[in-house]
C-alpha positions in Angstrom: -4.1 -16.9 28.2 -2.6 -19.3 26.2 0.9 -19.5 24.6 0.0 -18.6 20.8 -2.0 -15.6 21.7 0.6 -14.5 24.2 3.1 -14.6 21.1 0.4 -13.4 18.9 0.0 -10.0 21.0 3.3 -9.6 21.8 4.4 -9.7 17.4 1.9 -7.1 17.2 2.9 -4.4 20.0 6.8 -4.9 18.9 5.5 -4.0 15.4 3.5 -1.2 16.1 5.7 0.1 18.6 8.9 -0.2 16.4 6.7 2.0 13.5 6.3 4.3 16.5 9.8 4.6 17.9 11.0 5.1 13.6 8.3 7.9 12.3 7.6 9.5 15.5 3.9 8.2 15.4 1.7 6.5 18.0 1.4 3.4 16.3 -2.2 2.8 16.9 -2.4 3.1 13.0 -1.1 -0.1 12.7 -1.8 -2.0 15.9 -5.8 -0.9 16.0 -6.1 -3.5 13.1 -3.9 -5.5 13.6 -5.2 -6.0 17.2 -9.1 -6.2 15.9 -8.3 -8.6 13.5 -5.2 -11.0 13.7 -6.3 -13.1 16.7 -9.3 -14.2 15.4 -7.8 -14.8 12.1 -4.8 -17.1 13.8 -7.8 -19.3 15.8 -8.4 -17.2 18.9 -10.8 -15.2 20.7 -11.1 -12.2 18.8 -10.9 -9.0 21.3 -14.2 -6.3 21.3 -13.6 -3.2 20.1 -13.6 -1.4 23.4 -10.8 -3.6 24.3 -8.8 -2.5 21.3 -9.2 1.0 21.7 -8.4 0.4 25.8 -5.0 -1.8 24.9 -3.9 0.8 22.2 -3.6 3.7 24.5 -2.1 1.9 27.2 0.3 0.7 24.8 0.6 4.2 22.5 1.8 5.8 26.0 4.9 3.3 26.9 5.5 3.0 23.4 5.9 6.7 23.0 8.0 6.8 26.0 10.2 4.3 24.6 10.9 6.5 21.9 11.3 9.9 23.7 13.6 8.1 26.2 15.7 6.7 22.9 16.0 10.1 21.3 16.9 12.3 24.4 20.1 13.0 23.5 21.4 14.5 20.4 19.5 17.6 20.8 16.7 16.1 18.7 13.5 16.6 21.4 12.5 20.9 20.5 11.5 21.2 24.1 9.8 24.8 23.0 7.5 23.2 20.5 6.8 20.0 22.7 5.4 22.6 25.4 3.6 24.8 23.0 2.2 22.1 21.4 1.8 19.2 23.9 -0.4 21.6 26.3 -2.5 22.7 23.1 -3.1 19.2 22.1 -3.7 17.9 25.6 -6.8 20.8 26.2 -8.2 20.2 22.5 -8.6 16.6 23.1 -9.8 17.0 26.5 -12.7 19.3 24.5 -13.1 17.0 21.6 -13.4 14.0 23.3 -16.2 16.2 25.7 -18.2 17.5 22.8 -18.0 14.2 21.2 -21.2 12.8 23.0 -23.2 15.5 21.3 -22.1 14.5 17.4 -23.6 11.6 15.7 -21.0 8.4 15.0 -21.4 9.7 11.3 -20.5 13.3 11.8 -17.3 12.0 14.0 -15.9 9.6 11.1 -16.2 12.4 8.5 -14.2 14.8 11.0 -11.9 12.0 11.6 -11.8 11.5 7.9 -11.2 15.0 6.9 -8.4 15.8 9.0 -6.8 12.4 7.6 -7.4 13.6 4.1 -5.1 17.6 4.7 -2.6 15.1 6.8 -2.2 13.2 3.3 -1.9 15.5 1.1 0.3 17.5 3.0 2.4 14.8 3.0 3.3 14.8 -0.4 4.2 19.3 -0.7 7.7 19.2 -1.6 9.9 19.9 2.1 13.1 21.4 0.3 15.9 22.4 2.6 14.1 21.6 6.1 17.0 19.1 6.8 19.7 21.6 6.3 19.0 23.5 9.3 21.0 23.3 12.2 18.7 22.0 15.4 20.1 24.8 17.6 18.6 27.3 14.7 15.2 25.9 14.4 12.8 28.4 15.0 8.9 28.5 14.5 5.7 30.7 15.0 4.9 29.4 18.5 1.0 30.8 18.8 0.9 28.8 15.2 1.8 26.0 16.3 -0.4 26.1 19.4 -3.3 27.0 17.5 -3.0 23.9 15.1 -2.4 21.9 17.8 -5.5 22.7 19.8 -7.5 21.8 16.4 -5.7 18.6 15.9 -6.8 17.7 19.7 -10.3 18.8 19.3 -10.4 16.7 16.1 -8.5 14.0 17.8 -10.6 14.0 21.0 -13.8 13.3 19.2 -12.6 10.5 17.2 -10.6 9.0 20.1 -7.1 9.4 18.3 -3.6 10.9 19.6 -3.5 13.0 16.8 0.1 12.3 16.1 -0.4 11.4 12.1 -1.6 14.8 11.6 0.9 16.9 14.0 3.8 14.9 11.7 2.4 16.5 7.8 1.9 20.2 10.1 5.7 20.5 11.7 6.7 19.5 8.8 4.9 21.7 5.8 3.9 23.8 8.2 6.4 24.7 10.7 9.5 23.9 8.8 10.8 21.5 11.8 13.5 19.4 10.6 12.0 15.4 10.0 14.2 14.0 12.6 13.6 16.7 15.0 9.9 16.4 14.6 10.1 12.4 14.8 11.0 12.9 18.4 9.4 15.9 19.1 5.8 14.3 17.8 6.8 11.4 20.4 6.3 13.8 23.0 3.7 15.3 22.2 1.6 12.3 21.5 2.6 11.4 24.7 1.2 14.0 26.7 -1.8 13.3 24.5 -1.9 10.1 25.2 -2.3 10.6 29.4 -5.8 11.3 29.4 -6.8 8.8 26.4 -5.3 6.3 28.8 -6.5 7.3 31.8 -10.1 7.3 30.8 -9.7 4.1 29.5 -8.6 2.6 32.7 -11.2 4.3 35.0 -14.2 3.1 32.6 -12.8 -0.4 32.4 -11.8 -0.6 28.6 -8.4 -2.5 29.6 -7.6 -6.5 29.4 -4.8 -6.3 31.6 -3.1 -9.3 30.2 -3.0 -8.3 26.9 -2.2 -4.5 27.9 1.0 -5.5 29.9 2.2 -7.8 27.2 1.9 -5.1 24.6 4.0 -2.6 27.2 6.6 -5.2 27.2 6.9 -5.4 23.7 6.7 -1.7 23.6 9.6 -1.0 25.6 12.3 -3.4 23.7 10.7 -2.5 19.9 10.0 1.8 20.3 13.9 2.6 21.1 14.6 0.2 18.7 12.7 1.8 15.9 13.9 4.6 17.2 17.4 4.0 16.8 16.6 2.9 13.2 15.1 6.3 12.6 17.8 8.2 13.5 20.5 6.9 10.8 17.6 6.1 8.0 17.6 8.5 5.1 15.1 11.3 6.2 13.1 11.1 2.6 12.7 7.1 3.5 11.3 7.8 6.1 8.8 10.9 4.7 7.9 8.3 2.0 6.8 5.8 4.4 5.4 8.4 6.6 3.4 9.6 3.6 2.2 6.0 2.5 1.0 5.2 5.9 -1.0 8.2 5.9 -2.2 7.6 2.7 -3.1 4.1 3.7 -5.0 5.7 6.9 -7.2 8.0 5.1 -8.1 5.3 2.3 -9.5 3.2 5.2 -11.3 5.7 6.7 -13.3 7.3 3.7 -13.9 4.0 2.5 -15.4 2.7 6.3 -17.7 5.9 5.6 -19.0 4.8 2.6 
């Protein structure tokens, strides 16, 4: 592989994976693009889109455990709603990603679009007072939770997503979960979402290696990073940039549709 795309991959996965590590997202938002896109752009051999998906979820896994391993302490990880949610999540995308074989690639785009769509909108509800509470007091409605997870990874599973840009809008409209709390608390959770993802993208051979460990390098220095950012920023920065990059995620998609 030569130098420039070495460098090339290796700007992207810090970038993603610092976005990642700061709003408690996969990062495959960004990074899917970027990855599809960039190389070919800069003079190289632009990757397939199989490839892309395979290198993302390698990378959305080590990235994401970057970021849980950078918020550990501090009592910011809600080990309650990581369990509740994280084994919802894990089975809905399991069955999504299952039933998927049965929907036509139209019908999975307007799911995918849809659920983007609530995820931006709830985005933008006021979230008055959810930062005032005490992480030791945090309490939510647990079968909630689990139940909305379990959608999100059904919807997630058929469009091949972690899910984490809608679980982010849900804890915190939703649930009431304080934003830093469910930052790191998302990180988790997309990481147990991200095991099988990864996994099946291994075992059918959707991987370039090369490119995959590169993008786990840069994963590992940017997502505790971004992480450590995230932790002194201003919680309504980071809900704004939250909600733009939603925004910006669900404009794509609709407009891909049509």
């Amino acid at each position: 592989m030569e130098l420039g795309l070495i460098i090339t991959i290796f700007l992207i996965g810090f970038a993603g994976s610092y976005v990642s590590g700061m709003l408690g997202i996969g990062g495959s938002i960004i990074k899917y693009p970027m990855l599809l896109y960039i190389p070919s752009l800069v003079g190289f051999t632009a990757f397939t889109a199989h490839e892309v998906s395979g290198i993302s979820a390698v990378q959305v896994f080590f990235a994401t455990i970057g970021g849980v391993w950078a918020y550990r302490k501090g009592g910011y990880l809600n080990k309650q709603l990581i369990i509740y949610m994280g084994v919802s999540i894990l089975i809905g995308s399991f069955a999504g990603g299952y039933g998927s074989r049965f929907m036509p690639e139209a019908s999975i785009n307007i799911v995918y679009g849809f659920l983007a769509l609530i995820a931006a909108v709830m985005m933008f509800v006021p979230k008055k007072g959810i930062d005032d509470i005490p992480f030791d007091q945090v309490t939510f409605p647990k079968w909630l939770a689990a139940g909305l997870a379990l959608i999100v990874g059904i919807g997630a599973g058929i469009v091949g997503a972690a899910g984490a840009f809608l679980l982010v809008p849900i804890m915190l409209v939703v649930l009431k979960i304080p934003t830093r709390m469910t930052i790191a608390s998302s990180l988790a959770i997309t990481l147990i979402s991200s095991i099988g993802a990864t996994i099946g993208k291994i075992t059918t051979g959707q991987v370039d290696y090369t490119a995959a460990v590169i993008m786990i390098i840069a994963s590992l220095i940017a997502a505790p990073l971004g992480a450590k950012a995230g932790k002194v920023m201003n919680t309504k920065v980071l809900q704004t940039i939250l909600a733009v990059l939603i925004l910006g995620t669900t404009i794509k998609i609709w407009w891909d549709i049509f």
